[in-house]
C-alpha positions as a printed Julia matrix, in Angstrom:
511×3 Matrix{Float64}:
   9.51    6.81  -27.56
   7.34    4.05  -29.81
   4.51    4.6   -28.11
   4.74    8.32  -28.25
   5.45    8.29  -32.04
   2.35    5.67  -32.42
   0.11    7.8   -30.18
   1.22   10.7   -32.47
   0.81    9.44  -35.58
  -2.98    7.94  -34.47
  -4.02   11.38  -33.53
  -2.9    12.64  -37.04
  -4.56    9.97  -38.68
  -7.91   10.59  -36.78
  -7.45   14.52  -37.74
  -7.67   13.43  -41.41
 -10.5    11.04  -40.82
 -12.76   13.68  -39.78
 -11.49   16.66  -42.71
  -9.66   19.72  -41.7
 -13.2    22.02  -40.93
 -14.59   19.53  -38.46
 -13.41   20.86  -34.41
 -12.03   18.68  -31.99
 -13.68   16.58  -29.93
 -15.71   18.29  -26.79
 -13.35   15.79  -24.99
 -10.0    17.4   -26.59
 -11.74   20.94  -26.36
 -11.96   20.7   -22.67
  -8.76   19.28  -22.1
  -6.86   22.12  -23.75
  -9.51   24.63  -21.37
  -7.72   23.0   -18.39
  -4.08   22.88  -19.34
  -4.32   26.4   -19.74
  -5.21   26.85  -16.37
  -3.18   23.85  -14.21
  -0.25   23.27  -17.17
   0.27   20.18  -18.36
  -1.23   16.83  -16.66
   1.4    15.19  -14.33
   1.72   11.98  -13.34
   3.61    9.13  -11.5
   6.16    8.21  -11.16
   7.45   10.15  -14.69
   6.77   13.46  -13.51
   8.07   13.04   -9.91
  10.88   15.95  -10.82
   8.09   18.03  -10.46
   6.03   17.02   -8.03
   7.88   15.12   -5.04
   8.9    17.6    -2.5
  11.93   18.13    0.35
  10.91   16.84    3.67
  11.66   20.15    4.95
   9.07   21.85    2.62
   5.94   20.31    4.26
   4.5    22.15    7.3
   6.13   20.5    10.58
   3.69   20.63   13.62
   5.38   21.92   16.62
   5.56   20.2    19.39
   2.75   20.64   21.97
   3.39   22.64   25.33
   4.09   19.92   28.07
   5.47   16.96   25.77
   9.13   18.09   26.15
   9.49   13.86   26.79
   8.92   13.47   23.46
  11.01   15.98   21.87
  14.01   13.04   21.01
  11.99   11.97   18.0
  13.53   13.07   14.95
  11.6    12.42   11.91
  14.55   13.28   10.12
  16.28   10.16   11.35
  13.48    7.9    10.69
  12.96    8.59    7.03
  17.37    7.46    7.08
  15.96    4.2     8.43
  12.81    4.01    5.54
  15.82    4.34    2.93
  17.77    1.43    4.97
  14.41   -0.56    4.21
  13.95    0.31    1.02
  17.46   -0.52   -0.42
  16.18   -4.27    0.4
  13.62   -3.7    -2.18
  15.5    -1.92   -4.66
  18.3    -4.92   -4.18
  15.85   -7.54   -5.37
  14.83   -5.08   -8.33
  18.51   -4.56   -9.09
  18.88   -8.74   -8.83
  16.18   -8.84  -12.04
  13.33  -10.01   -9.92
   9.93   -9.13  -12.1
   8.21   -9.56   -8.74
  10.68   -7.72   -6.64
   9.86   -6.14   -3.14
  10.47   -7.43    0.39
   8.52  -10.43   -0.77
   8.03  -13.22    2.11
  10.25  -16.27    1.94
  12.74  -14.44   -0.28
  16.28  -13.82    0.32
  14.89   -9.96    0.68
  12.37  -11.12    3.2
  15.29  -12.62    4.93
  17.58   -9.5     4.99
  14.87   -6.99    6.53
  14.38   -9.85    8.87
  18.07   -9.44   10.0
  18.36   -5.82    9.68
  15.43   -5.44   12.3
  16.97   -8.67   14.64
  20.1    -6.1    14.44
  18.29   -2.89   15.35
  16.48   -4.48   18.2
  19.95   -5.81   19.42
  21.37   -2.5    19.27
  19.04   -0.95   21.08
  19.51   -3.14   23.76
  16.28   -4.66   23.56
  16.52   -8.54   25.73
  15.4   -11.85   24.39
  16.36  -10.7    20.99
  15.41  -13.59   18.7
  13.88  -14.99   15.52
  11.21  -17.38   15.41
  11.08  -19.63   12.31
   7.91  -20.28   10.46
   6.53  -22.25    7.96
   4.31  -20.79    5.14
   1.59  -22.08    3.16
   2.21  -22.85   -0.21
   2.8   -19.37   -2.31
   1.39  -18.07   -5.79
   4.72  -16.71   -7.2
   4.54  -15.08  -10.6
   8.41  -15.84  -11.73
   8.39  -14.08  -15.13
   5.73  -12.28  -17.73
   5.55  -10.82  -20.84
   2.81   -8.11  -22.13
   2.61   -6.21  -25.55
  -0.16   -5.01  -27.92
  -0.07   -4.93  -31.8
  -1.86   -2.08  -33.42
  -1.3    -1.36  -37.48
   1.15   -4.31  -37.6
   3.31   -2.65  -34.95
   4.02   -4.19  -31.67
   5.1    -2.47  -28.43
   5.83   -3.95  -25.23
   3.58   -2.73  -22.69
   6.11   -1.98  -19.64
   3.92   -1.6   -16.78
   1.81   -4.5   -17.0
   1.43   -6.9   -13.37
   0.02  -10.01  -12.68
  -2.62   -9.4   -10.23
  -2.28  -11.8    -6.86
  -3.8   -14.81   -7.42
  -4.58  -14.76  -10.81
  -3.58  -17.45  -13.76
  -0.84  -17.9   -15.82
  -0.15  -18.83  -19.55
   1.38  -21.88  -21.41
   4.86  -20.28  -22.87
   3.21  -19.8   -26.04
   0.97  -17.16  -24.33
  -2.42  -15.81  -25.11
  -3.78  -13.48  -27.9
  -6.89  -11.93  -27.68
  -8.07   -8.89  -29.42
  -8.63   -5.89  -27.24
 -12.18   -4.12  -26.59
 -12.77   -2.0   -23.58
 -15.69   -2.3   -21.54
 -15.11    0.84  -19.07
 -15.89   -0.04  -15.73
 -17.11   -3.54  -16.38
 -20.45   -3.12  -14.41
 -23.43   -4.98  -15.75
 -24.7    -1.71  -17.5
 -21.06   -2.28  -19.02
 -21.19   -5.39  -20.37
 -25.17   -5.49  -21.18
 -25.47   -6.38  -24.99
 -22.1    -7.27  -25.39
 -20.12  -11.03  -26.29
 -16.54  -10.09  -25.1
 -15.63  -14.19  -25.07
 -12.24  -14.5   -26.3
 -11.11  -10.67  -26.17
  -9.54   -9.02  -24.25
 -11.34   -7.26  -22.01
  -9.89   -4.09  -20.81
 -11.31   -2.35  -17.65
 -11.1     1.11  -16.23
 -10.54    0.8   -12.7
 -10.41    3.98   -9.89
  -8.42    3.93   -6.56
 -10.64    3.61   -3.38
  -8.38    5.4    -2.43
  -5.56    3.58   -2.82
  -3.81    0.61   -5.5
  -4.79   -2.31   -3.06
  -8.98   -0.99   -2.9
 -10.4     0.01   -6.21
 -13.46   -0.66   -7.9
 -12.67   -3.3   -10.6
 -12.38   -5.32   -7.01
 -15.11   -4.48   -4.73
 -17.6    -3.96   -8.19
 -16.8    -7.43   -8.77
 -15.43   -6.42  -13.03
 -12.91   -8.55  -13.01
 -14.87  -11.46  -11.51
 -17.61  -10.45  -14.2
 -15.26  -10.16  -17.22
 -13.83  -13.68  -16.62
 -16.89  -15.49  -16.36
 -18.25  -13.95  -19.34
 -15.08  -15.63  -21.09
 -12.75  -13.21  -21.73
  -9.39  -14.46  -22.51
  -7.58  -11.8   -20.78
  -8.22   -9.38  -18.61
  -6.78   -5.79  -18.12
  -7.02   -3.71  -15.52
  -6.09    0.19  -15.93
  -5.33    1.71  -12.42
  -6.49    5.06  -12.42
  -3.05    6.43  -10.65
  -2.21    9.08  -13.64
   1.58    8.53  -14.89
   2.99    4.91  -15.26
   3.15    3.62  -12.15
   3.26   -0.67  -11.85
   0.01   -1.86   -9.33
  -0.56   -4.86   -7.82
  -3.79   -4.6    -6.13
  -4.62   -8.43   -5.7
  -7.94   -9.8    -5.69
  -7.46  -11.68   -8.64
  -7.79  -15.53   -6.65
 -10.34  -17.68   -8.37
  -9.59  -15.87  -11.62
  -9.55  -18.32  -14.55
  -7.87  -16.17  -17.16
  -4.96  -13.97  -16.48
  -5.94  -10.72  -15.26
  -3.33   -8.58  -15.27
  -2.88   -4.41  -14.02
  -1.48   -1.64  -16.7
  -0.72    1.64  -16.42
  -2.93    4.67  -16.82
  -0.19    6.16  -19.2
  -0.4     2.6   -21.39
  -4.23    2.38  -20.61
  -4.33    5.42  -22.6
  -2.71    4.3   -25.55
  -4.5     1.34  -25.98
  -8.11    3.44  -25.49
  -7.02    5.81  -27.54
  -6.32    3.52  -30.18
  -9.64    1.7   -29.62
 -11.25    4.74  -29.98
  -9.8     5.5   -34.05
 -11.65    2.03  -34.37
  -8.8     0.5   -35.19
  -7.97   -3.14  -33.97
  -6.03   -3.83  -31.37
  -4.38   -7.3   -29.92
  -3.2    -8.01  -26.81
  -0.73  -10.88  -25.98
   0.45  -11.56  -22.61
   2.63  -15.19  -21.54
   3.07  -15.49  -17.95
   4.78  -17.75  -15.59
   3.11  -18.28  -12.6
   4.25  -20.99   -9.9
   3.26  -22.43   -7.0
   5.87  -22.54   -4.56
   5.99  -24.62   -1.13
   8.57  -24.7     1.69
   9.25  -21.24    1.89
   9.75  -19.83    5.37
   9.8   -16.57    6.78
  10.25  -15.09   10.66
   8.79  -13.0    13.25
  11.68  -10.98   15.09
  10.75  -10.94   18.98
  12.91   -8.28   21.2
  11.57   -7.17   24.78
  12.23   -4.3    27.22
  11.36   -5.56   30.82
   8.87   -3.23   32.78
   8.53   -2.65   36.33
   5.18   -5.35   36.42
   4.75   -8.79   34.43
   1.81   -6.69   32.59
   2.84   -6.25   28.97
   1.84   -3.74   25.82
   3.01   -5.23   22.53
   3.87   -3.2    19.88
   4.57   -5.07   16.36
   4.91   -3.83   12.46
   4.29   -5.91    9.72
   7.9    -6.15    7.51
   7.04   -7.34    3.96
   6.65   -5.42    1.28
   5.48   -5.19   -2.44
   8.01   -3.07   -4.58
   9.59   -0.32   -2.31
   7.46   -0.95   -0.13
   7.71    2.68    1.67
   4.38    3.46    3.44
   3.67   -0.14    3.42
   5.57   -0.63    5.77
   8.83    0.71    6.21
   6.72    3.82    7.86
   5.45    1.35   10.39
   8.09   -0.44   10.81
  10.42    2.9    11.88
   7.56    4.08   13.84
   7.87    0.8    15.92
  12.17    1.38   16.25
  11.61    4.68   17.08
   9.08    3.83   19.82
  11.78    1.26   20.98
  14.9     3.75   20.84
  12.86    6.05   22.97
  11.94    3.6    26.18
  15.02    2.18   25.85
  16.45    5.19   27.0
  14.78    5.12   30.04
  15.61    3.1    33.28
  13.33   -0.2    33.84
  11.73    1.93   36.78
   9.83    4.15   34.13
   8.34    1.55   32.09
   5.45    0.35   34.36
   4.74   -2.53   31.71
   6.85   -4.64   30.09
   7.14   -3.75   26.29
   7.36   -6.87   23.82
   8.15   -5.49   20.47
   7.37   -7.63   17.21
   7.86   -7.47   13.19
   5.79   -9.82   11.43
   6.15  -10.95    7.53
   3.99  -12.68    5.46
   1.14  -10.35    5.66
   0.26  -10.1     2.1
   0.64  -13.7     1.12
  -1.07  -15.84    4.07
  -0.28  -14.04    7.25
   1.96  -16.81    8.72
   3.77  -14.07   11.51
   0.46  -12.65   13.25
  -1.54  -15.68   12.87
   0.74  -17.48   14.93
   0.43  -14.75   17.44
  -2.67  -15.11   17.58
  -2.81  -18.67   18.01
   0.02  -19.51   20.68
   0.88  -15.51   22.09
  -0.94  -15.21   26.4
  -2.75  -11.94   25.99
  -3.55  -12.65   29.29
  -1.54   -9.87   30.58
  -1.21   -7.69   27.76
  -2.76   -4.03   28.19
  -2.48   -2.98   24.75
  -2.04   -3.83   21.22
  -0.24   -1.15   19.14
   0.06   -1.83   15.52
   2.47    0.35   13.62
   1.21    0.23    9.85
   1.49    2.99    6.84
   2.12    5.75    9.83
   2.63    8.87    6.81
   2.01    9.89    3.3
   1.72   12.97    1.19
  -1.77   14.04    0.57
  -2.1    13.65   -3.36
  -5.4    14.71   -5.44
  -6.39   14.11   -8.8
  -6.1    17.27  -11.04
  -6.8    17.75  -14.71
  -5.73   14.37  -16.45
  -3.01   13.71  -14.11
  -2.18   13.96  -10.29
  -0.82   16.62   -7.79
   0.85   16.3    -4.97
   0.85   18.7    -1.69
   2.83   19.56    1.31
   0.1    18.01    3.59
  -0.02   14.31    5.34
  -2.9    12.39    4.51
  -5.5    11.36    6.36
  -5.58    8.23    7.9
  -7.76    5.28    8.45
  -7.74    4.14   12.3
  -9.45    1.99   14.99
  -8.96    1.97   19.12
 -10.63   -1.07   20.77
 -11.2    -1.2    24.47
 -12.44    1.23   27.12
 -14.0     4.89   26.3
 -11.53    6.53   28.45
  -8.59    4.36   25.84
 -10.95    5.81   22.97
 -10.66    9.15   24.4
  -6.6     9.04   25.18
  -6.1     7.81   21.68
  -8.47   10.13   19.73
  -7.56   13.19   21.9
  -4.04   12.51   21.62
  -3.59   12.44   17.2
  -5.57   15.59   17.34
  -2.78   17.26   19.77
   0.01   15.91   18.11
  -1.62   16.95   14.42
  -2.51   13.31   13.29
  -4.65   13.64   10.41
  -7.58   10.29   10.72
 -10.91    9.81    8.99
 -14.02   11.59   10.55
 -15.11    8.05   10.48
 -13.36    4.72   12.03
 -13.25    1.52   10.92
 -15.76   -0.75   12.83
 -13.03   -3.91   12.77
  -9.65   -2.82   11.99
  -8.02   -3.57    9.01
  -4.05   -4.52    8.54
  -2.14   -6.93   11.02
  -4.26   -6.02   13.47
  -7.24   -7.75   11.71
  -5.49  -10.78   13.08
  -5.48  -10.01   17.45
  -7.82   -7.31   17.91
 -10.01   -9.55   19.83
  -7.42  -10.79   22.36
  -6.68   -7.6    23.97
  -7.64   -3.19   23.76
  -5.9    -1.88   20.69
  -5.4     0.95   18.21
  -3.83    1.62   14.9
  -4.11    4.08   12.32
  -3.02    3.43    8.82
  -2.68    5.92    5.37
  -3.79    3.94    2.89
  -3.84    6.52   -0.84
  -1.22    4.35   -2.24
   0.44    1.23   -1.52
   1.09   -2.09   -3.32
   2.25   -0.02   -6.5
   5.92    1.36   -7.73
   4.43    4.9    -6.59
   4.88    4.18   -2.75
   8.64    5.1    -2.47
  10.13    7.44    0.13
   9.27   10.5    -1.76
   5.68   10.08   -0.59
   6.57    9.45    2.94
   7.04   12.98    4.82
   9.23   12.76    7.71
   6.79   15.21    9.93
   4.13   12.98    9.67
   6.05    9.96   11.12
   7.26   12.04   13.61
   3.87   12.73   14.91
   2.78    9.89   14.74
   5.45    8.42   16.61
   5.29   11.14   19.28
   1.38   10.47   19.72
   2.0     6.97   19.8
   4.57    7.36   22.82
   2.02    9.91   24.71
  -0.75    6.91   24.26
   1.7     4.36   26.12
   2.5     6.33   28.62
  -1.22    7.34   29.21
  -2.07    3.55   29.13
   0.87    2.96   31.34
  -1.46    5.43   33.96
  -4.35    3.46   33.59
  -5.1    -0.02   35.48
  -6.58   -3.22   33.59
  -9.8    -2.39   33.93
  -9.71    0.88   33.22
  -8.42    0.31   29.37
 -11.02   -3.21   29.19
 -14.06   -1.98   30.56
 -17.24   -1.05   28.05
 -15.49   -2.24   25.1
 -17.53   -1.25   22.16
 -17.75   -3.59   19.17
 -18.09   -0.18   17.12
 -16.21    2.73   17.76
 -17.05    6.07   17.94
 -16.45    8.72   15.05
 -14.87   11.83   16.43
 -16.81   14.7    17.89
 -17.73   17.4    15.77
């Protein structure tokens, strides 16, 4: 309510500033143009009243004539298990954990750990254990505190992160006045001395809060070695949703997300030419002996040939897509061929949940290091399996009763390519026209030791907007459908036949 009464009282004093004759701003002009067409902007999560929909009011594919096997998945049921997940999260939010989420080498990390070691036990998976591992030492922000001063006011700015990686404060903090440098390209920042502000940086989602461009443009890298002694990052997600994108390692200030919804208020501010100061006093550690666990469960096939199937289980914040999706996807896939005598399961399935993959990767990199592939027919990673499909309109965001699009990668034979590309488009998996040449996500870490695929949605994740409203039952349902139709096409295929004229870069699909 502060910063709507400030905001308020800013725009009235700028109204005075320029007489009662002079118009509006083109800016303002234009933005009253489109609220009379779309309403007013919406955002995230504020607005999610309006905007987050029913599972039952997105579009469910039917199932295809012929996969009648397949008709036990109930997408219903997995989004119950995503909520399961989830309440891990929400439990270290509700314990007054700033950096809350299924964060590796927490107690949290520890409880999904069980949860799954219980599910895989239940579902009469054999060899159910959990393998102990070390991790490297950990950045671990353990408490912050960000607010701005404008007209001798000062309000605490609420959605304000510590980017992964980045530096912390003495307790006496840092004060820097604010100036905003849009982008922060070099056309940005030409002409101007920003040592010792503030620097505050627009930054838009490529797609998603983990890829945006005050990353991959290098602004952040560019606004601390011109000496800025902070550094803000607005994440162009409309609404006031909390990002932590990391990429902030090697930083020497902190660097820090907001916002758009605060963004605003500070710009805005900035723009009545008014000064504006920025404090922030973080404390970051540097933890060591933490440990964290892969969970290991295995149904025995019919030959000593194996496909593994794994999910990463740590999480930022809810941690919903990323990756309770993947992580149910992988349950579900177990539930199913558990159901099924030894007999039908040509292969051997060895089913996996890794942590640690945001901080260090201490579950899949031991995989990788000590795991026989020798065997091993396929790699199936189950990562950010379903989202809504969300689109920037007006000021704000809109969401839809579509799944998104996905990101995705097969590695191994063209007639594997073929079964796996073939196979989303039956079942109504949404992918990119385009595929990634080396796969992203856990997989990163073991495509090379055997054929693989994936596919992961990747709008938004690593912020307080990826919660199970976003995550449409349908869309893990297909995907865990077309998943099960790939195995079992794998499972008709010899060695060979899924190795042979691997291709270091996929194919995009036919047009």
């Amino acid at each position: 309510m502060n910063r709507i009464c400030l905001l308020a009282t800013l725009i009235c004093l700028a109204s005075l500033s320029r007489g009662q004759a002079e118009p509006a701003p083109l800016g303002y002009r234009q933005q009253e143009k489109q609220n009379a067409r779309y309403g007013k902007a919406l955002g995230l999560p504020r607005d999610g009243d309006q905007l987050y929909l029913a599972d039952t009011a997105y579009p469910r594919f039917p199932l295809p004539p012929g996969n009648e096997a397949y008709a036990d998945v109930d997408g219903l049921k997995m989004k119950a298990a995503v909520e399961q997940i989830t309440a891990f999260s929400r439990k270290s939010r509700a314990d007054g954990n700033q950096y809350w989420g299924r964060i590796a080498g927490t107690r949290y990390d520890r409880m999904t750990e069980d949860w799954m070691l219980e599910q895989f036990q239940k579902q009469g998976l054999k060899e159910v254990r959990r393998q102990e591992l070390k991790m490297k030492p950990q950045w671990y922000p353990e408490s912050w505190k960000a607010e701005y001063t404008l007209a001798g006011k000062t309000v605490s700015i609420a959605s304000a992160f510590p980017i992964t990686g980045t530096a912390g404060t003495s307790p006496a903090g840092i004060t820097a006045d604010a100036v905003w440098i849009g982008l922060g390209t070099e056309a940005d920042l030409q002409g101007r001395d920003i040592k010792g502000k503030a620097a505050v940086i627009y930054s838009i989602a490529t797609p998603g809060g983990r890829s945006h461009s005050a990353s991959w443009n290098g602004a952040m890298r560019r606004a601390n070695e011109a000496g800025a002694a902070l550094v803000i990052v607005i994440m162009g997600f409309p609404g006031n949703a909390i990002s932590n994108p990391e990429g902030a390692d090697g930083t020497r200030v902190p660097t820090f997300t907001i916002s758009s919804d605060d963004g605003n208020l500070i710009r805005e501010a900035l723009e009545t030419k008014e000064a504006v100061t920025i404090r922030i006093q973080a404390d970051i550690q540097r933890k060591e002996g933490l440990t964290t666990g892969n969970i290991w469960g295995v149904l025995p096939g019919a030959t000593d040939e194996n496909i593994v199937i794994m999910a990463h289980s740590d999480a930022f914040f809810e941690g919903a897509l990323d990756n309770a999706s993947g992580m149910v996807t992988l349950l579900e896939i177990a539930r199913h061929y558990a159901s099924l005598p030894m007999a039908q399961r040509r292969r051997t399935l060895t089913f996996l949940s890794t942590p640690d993959h945001h901080h260090g990767m201490a579950g899949i990199k031991w995989v990788h290091d000590h795991y026989d592939f020798s065997k091993t027919a396929l790699i199936v990673n189950c990562e950010h399996t379903s989202q809504t499909m969300l689109y920037l309109l007006n000021a704000g965001m809109m969401t839809s009763d579509a799944i998104s699009a996905r990101r995705w990668y097969v590695g191994g034979s063209d007639g594997l390519r073929n079964l796996v590309t073939d196979t989303f488009r039956e079942f109504g998996v949404t992918t990119y026209a385009q595929p990634e040449l080396k796969p992203g996500g856990e997989l990163s870490q073991v495509y090379d030791k055997a054929p693989s695929f994936h596919l992961i949605d990747h709008v938004v994740y690593h912020t307080t907007l990826d919660t199970a409203e976003l995550v449409p039952a349908w869309g893990m349902e297909a995907a865990a459908r077309s998943f099960l139709k790939i195995i079992d096409g794998v499972n008709q295929m010899s060695l060979d036949e899924i190795k042979t004229t691997q291709s270091l870069h996929p194919k995009p699909l036919p047009q």
